[in-house]
N, CA, C and O of each residue as an XYZ file, in Angstrom:
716
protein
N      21.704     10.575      2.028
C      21.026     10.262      0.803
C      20.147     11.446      0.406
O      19.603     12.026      1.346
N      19.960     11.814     -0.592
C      19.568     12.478     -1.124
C      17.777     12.677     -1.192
O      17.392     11.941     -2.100
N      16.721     13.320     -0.629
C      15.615     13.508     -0.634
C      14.556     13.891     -1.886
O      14.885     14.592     -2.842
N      13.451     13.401     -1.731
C      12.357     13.781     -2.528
C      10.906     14.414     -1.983
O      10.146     14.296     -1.022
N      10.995     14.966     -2.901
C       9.152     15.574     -2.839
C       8.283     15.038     -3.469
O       8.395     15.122     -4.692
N       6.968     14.210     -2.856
C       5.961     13.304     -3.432
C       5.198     14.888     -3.708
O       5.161     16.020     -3.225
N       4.639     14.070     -4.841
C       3.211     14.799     -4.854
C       2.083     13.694     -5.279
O       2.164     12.873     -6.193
N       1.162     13.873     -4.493
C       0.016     12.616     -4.731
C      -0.902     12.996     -5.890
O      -0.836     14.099     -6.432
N      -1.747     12.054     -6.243
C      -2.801     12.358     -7.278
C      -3.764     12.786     -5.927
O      -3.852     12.278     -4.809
N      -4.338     13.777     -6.460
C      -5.650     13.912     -5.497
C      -6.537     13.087     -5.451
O      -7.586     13.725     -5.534
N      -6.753     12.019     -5.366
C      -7.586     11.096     -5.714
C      -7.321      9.444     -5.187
O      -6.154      9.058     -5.248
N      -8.288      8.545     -4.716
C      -8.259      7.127     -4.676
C      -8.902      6.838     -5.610
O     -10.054      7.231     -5.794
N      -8.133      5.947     -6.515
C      -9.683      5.498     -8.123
C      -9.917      4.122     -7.317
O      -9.121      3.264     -6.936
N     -11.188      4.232     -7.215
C     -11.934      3.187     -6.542
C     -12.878      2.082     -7.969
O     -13.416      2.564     -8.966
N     -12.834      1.068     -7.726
C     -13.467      0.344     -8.847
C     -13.074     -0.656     -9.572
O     -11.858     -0.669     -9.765
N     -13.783     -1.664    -10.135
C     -13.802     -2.681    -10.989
C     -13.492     -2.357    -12.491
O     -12.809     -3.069    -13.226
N     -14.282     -0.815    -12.943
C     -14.359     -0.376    -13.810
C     -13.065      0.420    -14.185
O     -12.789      0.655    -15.361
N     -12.194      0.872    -13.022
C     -11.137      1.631    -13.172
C      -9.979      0.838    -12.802
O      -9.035      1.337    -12.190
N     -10.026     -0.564    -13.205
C      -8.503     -0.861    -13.090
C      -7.375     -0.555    -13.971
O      -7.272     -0.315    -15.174
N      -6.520     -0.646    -12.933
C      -4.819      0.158    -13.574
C      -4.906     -0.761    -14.854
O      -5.242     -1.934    -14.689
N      -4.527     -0.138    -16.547
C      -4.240     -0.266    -17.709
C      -2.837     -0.072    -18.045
O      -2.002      0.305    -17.223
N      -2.585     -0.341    -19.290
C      -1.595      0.003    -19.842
C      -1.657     -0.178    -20.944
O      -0.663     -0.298    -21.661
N      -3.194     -0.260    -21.457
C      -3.193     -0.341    -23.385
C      -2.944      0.114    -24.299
O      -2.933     -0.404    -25.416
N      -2.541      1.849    -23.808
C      -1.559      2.157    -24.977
C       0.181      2.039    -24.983
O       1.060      2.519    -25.698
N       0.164      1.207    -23.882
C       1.844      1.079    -23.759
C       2.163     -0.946    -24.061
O       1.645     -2.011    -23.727
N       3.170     -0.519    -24.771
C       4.185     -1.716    -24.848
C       3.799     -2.661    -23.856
O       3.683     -2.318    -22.679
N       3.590     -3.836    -24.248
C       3.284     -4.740    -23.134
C       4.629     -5.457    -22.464
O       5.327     -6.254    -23.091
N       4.896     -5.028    -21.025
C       5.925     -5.606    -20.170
C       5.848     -6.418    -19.743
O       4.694     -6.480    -19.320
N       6.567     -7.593    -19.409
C       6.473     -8.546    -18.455
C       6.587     -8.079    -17.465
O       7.280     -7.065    -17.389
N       5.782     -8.767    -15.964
C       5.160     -8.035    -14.966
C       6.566     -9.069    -14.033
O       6.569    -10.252    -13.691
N       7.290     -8.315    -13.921
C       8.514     -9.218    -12.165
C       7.943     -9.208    -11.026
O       7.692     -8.175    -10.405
N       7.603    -10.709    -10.527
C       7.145    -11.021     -8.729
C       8.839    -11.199     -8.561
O       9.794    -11.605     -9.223
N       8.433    -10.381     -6.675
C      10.001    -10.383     -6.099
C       8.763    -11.065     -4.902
O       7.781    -10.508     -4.413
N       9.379    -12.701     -4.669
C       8.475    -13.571     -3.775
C       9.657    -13.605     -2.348
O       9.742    -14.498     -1.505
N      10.403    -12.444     -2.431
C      10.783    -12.150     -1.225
C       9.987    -11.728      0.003
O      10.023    -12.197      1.141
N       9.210    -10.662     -0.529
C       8.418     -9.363      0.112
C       7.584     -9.826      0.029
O       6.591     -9.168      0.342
N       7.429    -10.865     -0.312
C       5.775    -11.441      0.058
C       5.339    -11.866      0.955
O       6.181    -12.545      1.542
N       4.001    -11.842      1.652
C       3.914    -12.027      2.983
C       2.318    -13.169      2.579
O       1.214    -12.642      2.444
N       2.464    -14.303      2.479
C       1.057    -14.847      2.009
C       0.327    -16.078      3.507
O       0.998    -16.929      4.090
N      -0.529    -15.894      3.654
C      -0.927    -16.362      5.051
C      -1.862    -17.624      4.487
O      -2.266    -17.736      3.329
N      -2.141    -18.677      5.745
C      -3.107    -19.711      5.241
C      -4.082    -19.727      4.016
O      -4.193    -20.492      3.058
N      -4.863    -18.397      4.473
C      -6.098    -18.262      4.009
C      -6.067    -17.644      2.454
O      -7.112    -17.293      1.906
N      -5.011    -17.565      1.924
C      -3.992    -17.282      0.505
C      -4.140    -15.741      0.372
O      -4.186    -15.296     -0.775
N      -4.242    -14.646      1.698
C      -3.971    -13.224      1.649
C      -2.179    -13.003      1.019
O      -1.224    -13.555      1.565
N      -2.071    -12.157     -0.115
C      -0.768    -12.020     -0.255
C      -0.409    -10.075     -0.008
O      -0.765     -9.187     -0.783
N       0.334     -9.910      1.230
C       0.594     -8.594      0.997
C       2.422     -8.059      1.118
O       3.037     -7.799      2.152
N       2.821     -8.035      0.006
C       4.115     -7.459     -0.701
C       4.596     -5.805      0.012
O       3.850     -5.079      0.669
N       5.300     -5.670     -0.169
C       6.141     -4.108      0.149
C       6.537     -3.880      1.378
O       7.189     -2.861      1.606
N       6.223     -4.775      2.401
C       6.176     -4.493      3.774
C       4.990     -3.660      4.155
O       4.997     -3.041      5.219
N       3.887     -3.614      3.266
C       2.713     -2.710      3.632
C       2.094     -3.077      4.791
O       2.336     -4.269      4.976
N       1.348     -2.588      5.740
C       0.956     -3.052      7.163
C      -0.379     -2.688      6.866
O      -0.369     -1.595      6.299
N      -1.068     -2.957      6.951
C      -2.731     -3.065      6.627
C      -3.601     -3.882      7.646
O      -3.259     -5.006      8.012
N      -4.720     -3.274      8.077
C      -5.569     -3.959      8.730
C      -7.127     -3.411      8.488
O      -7.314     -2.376      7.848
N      -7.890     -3.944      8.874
C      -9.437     -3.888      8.209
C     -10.284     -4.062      9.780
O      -9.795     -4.516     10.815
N     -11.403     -3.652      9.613
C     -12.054     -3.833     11.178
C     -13.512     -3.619     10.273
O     -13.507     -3.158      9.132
N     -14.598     -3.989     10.914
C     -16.049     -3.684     10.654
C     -16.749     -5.089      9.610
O     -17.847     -5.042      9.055
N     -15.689     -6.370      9.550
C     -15.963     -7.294      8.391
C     -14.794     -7.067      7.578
O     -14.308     -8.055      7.028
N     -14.291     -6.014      7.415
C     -13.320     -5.963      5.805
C     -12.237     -6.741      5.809
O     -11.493     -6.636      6.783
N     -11.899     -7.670      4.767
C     -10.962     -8.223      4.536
C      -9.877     -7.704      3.231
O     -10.276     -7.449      2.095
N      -8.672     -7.633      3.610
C      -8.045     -7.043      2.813
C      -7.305     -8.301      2.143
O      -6.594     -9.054      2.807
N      -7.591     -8.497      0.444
C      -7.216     -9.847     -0.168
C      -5.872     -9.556     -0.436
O      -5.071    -10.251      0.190
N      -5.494     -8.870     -1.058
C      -4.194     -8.165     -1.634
C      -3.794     -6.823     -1.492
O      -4.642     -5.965     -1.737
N      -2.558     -6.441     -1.110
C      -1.978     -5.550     -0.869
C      -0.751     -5.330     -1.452
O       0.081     -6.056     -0.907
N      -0.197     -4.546     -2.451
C       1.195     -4.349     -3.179
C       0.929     -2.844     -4.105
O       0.030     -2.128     -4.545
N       2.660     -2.995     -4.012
C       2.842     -1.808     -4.805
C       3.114     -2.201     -6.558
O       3.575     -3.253     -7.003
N       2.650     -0.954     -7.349
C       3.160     -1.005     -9.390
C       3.717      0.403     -9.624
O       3.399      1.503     -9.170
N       4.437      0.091    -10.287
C       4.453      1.422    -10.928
C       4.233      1.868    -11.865
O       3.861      0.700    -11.749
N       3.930      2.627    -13.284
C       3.117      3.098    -14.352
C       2.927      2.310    -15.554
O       2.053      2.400    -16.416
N       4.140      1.339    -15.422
C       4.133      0.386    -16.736
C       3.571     -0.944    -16.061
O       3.658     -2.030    -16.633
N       3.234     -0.851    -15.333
C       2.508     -2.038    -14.487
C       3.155     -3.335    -13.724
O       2.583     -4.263    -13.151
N       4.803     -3.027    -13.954
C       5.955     -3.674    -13.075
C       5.704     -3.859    -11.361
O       5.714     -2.831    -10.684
N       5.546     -4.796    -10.886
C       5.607     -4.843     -9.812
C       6.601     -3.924     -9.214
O       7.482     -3.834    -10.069
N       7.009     -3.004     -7.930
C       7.548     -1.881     -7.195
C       8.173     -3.760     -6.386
O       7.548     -4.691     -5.877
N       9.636     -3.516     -6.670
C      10.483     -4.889     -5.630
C      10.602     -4.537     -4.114
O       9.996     -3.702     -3.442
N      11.387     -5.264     -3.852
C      11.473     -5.594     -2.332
C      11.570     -4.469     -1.408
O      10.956     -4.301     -0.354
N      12.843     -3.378     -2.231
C      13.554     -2.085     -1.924
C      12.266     -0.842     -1.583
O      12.349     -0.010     -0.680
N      11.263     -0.960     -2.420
C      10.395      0.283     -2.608
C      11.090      1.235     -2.992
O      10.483      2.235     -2.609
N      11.715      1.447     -3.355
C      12.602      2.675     -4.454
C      12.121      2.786     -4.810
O      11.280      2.027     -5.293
N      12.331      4.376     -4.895
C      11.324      5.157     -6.332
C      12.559      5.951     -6.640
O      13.501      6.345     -5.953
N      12.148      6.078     -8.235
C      12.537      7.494     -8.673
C      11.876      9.039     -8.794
O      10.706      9.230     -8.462
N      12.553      9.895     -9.192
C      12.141     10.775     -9.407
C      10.856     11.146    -10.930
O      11.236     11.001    -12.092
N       9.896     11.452    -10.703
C       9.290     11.357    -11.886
C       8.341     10.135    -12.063
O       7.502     10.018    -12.956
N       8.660      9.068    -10.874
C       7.942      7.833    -11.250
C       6.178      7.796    -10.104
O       5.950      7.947     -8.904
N       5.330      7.517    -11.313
C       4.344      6.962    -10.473
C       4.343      5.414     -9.668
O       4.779      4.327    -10.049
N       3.854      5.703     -8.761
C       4.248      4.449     -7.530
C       2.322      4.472     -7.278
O       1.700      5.513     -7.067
N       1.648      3.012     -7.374
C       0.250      2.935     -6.945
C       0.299      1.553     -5.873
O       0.510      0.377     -6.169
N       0.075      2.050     -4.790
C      -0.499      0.995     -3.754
C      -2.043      0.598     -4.232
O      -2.915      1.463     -4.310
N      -2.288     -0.791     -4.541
C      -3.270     -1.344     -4.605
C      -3.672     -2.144     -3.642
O      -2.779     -2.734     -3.033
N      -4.876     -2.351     -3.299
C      -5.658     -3.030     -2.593
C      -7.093     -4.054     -2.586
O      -8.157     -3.543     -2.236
N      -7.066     -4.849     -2.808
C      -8.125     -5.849     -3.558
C      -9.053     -6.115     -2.263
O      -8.489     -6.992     -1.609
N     -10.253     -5.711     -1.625
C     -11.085     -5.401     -0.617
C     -11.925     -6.620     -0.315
O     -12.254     -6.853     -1.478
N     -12.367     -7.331      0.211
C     -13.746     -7.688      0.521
C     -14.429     -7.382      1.621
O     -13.758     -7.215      2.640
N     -15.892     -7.233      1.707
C     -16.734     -7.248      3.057
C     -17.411     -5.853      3.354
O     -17.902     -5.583      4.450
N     -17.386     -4.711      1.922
C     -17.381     -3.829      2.229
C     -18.977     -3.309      2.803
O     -19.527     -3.566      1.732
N     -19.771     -2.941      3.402
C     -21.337     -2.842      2.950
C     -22.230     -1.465      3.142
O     -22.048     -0.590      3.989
N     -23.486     -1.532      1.873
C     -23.243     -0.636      1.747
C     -24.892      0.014      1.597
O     -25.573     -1.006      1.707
N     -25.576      0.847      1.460
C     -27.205      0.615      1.436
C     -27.631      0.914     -0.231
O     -27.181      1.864     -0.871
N     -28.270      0.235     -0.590
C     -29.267      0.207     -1.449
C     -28.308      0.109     -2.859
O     -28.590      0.551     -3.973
N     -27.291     -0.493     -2.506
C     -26.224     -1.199     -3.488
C     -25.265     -0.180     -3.645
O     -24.328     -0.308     -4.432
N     -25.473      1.073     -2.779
C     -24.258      2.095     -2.985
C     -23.272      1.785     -1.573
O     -23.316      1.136     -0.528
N     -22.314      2.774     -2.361
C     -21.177      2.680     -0.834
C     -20.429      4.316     -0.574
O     -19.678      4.526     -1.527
N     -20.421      5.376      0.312
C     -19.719      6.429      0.460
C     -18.216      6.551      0.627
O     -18.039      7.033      1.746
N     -17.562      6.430      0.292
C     -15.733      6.298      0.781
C     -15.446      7.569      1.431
O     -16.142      8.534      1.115
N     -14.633      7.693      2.189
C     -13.267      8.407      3.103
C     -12.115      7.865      2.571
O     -12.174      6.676      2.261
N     -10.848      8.593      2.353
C     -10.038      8.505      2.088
C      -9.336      9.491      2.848
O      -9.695     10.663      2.967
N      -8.012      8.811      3.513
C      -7.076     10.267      4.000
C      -5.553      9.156      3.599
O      -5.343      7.959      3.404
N      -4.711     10.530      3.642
C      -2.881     10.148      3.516
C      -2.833     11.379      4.123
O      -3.460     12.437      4.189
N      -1.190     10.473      4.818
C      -0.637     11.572      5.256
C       1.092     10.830      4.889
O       1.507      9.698      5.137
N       1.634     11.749      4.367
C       3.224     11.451      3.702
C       4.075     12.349      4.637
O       3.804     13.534      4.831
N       5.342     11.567      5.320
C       5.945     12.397      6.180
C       7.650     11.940      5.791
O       7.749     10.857      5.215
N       8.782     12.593      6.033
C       9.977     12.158      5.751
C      10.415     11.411      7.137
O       9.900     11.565      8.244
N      11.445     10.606      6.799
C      12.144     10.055      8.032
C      12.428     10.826      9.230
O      12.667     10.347     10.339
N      12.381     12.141      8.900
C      12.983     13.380      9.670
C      11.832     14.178     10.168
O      12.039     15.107     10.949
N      10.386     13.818      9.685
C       8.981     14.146     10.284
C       8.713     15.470      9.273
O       7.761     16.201      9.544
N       9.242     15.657      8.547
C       8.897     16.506      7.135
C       7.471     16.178      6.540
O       7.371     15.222      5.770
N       6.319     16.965      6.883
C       4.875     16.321      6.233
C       5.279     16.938      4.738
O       5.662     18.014      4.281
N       4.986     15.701      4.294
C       5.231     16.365      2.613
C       3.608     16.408      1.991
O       3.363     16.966      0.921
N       2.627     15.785      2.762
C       1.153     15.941      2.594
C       0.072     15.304      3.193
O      -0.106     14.118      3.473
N      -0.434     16.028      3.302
C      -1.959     15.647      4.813
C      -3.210     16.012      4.248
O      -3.790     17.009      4.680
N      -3.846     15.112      3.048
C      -5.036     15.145      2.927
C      -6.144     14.544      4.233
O      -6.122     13.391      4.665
N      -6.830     15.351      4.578
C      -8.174     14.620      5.472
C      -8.648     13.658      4.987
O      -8.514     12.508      5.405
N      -9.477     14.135      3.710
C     -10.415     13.156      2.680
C     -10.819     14.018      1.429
O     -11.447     15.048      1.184
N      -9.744     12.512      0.421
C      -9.749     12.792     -0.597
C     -10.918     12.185     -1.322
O     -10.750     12.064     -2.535
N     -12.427     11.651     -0.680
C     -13.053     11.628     -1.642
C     -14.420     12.779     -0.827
O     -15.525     12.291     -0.592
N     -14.168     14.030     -0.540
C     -15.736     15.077      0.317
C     -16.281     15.309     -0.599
O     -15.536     15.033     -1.540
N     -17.061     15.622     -0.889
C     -18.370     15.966     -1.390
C     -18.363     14.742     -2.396
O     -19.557     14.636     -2.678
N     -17.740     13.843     -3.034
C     -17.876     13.031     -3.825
C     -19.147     12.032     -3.740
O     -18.936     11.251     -2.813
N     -20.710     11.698     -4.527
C     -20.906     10.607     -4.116
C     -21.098      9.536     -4.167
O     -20.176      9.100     -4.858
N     -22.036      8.331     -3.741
C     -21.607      7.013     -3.337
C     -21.984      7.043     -5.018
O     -22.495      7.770     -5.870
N     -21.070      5.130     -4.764
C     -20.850      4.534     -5.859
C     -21.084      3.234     -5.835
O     -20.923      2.684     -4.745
N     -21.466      2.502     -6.856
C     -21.530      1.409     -6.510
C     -21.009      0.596     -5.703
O     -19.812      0.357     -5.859
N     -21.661      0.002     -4.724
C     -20.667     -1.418     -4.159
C     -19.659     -2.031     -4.228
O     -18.699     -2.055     -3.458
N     -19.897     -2.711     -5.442
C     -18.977     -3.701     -6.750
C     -17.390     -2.933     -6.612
O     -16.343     -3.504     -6.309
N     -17.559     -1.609     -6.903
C     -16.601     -0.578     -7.402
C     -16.205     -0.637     -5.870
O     -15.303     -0.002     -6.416
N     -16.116     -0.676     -5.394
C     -15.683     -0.631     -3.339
C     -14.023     -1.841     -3.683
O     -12.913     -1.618     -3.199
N     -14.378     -3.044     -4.619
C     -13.155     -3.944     -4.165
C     -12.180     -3.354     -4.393
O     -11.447     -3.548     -3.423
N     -11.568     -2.574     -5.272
C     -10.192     -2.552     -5.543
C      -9.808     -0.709     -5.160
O     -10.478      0.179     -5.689
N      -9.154     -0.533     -4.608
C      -8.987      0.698     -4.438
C      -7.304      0.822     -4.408
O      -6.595     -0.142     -4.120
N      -6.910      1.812     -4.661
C      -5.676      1.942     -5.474
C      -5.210      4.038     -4.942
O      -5.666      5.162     -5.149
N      -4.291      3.509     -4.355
C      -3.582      5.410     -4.256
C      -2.725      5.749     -5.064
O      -1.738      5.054     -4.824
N      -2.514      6.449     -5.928
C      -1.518      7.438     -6.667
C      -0.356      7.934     -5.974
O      -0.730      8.751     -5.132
N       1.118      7.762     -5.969
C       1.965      9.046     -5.452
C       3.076      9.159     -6.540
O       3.588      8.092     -6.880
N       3.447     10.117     -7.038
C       4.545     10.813     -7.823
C       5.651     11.326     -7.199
O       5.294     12.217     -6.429
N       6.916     11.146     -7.190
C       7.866     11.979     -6.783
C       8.099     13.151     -7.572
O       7.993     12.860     -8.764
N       8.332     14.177     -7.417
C       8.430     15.428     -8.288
C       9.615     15.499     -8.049
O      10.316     14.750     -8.728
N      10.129     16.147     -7.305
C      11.890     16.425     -7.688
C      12.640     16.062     -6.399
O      12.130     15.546     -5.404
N      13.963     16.418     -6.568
C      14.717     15.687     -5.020
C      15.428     17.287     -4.773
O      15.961     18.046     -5.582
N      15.198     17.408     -3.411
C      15.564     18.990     -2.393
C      15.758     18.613     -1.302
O      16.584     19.283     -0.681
N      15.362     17.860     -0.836
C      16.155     17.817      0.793
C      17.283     16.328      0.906
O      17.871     15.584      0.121
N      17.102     16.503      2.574
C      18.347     14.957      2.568
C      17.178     13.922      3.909
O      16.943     14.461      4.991
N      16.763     12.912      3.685
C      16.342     11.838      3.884
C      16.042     10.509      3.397
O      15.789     10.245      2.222
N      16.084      9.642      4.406
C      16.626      8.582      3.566
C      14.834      7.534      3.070
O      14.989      6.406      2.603
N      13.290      8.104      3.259
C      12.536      7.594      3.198
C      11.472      8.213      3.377
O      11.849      9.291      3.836
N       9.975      8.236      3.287
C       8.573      8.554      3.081
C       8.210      7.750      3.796
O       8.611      6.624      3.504
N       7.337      7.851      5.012
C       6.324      6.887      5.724
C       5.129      7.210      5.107
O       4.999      8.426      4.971
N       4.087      6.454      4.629
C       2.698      6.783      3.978
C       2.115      6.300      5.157
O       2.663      5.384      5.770
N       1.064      6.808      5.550
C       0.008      6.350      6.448
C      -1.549      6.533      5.785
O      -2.088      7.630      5.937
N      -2.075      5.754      5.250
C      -3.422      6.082      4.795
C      -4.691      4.953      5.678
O      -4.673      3.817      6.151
N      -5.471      5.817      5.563
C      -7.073      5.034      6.007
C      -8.156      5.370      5.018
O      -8.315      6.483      4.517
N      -8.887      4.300      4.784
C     -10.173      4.117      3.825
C     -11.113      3.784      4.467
O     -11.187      2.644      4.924
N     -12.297      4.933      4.703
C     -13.428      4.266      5.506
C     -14.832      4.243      4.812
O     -15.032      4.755      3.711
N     -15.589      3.734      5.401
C     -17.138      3.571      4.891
C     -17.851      4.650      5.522
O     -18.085      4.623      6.731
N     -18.334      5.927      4.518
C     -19.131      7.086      5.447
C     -20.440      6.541      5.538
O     -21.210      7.441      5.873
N     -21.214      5.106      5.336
C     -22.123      4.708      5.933
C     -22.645      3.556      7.092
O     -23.671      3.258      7.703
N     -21.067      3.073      6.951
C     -20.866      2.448      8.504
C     -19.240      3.142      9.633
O     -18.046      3.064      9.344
N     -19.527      3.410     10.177
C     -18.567      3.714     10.772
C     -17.477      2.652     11.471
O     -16.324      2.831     11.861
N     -18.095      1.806     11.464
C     -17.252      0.567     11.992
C     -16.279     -0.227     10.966
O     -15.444     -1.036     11.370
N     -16.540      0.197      9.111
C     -15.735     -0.557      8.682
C     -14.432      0.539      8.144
O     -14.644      1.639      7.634
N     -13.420      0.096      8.329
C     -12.099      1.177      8.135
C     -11.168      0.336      8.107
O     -11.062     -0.595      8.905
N      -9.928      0.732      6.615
C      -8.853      0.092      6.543
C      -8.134      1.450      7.038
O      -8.560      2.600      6.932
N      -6.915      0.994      7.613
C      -5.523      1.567      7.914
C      -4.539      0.748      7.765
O      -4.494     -0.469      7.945
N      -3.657      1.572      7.386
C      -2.233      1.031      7.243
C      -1.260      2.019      6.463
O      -1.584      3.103      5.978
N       0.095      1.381      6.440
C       1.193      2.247      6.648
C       2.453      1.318      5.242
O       2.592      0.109      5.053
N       3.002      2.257      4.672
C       4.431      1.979      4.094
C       5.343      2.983      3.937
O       5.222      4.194      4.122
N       6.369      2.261      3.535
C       7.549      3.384      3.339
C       7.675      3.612      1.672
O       7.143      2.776      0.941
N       8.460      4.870      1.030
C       8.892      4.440      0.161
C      10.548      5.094      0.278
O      10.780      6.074      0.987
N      11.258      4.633     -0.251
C      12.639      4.663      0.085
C      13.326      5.927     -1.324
O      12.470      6.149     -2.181
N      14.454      6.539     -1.512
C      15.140      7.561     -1.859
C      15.932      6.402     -2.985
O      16.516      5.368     -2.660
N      15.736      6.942     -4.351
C      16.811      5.768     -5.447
C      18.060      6.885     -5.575
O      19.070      6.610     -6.222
């Protein structure tokens, strides 16, 4: 199968204030694929096969992939070439002092074949804290740019931590697959 090159947004948009839009575009109907859904007692729903876990209090409410027109990303995780792909994440428990919160952010994107296609440390350094509130929803960017090699998938591995507690940190892991 034919390979791709991600390129990420440099950036996690963290916030209440920055949720994913689409107001100058055509309004789509949004497709649930209630295959890939993974929804537990406590009504956590996490889609894509994303593997996520939280430690320090954090609870992770929701976990799934969209892509730019705000379509749910189906069962497959296919991407194309050219397409933005955003893992979202709907947070609770985050804490933080004096109503602010510091973020860490790292990815690391590798091919099936161990090809790092990118290894940010932390994409939010010198950035600083932000409100609390703005802590629930946090959301990663990745773009495929063009297709050059031969593999059949992208492992994402990212972690989100609190640079004022050290104990609270999400990790977790997905694939995205070659269309």
């Amino acid at each position: 199968m034919k390979g791709k090159t991600i390129l990420i947004v440099a950036a996690i948009t963290l916030g209440l204030g920055a949720v994913f839009s689409c107001s100058n575009k055509k309004e789509e109907k949004v497709t649930v694929f209630e295959t890939s859904e993974s929804k537990d007692s406590a009504g956590i729903v996490i889609r894509n096969n994303i593997q996520v876990k939280g430690s320090g209090g954090l609870a992770v409410k929701q976990a799934y992939m969209m892509r730019s027109n705000g379509s749910l990303v189906n069962d497959s995780n296919n991407v194309k070439v050219g397409e933005v792909i955003e893992l979202r994440m709907l947070v609770d428990g985050w804490k933080g002092k004096d109503g602010k919160i510091a973020l860490g952010g790292s990815e690391n994107i590798a091919t099936d074949n161990n090809q790092v296609a990118l290894d940010v440390k932390d994409m939010f350094e010198g950035q600083p804290a932000i409100p609390l509130e703005k802590a629930n929803i946090i959301r990663i960017q990745a773009t495929v740019t063009k297709a050059d090699q031969n593999f059949n998938y992208y492992l994402t591995k990212f972690k989100v931590w609190n640079k004022m507690d050290s104990t609270q940190t999400l990790t977790g892991e997905y694939k995205l697959y070659n269309k």
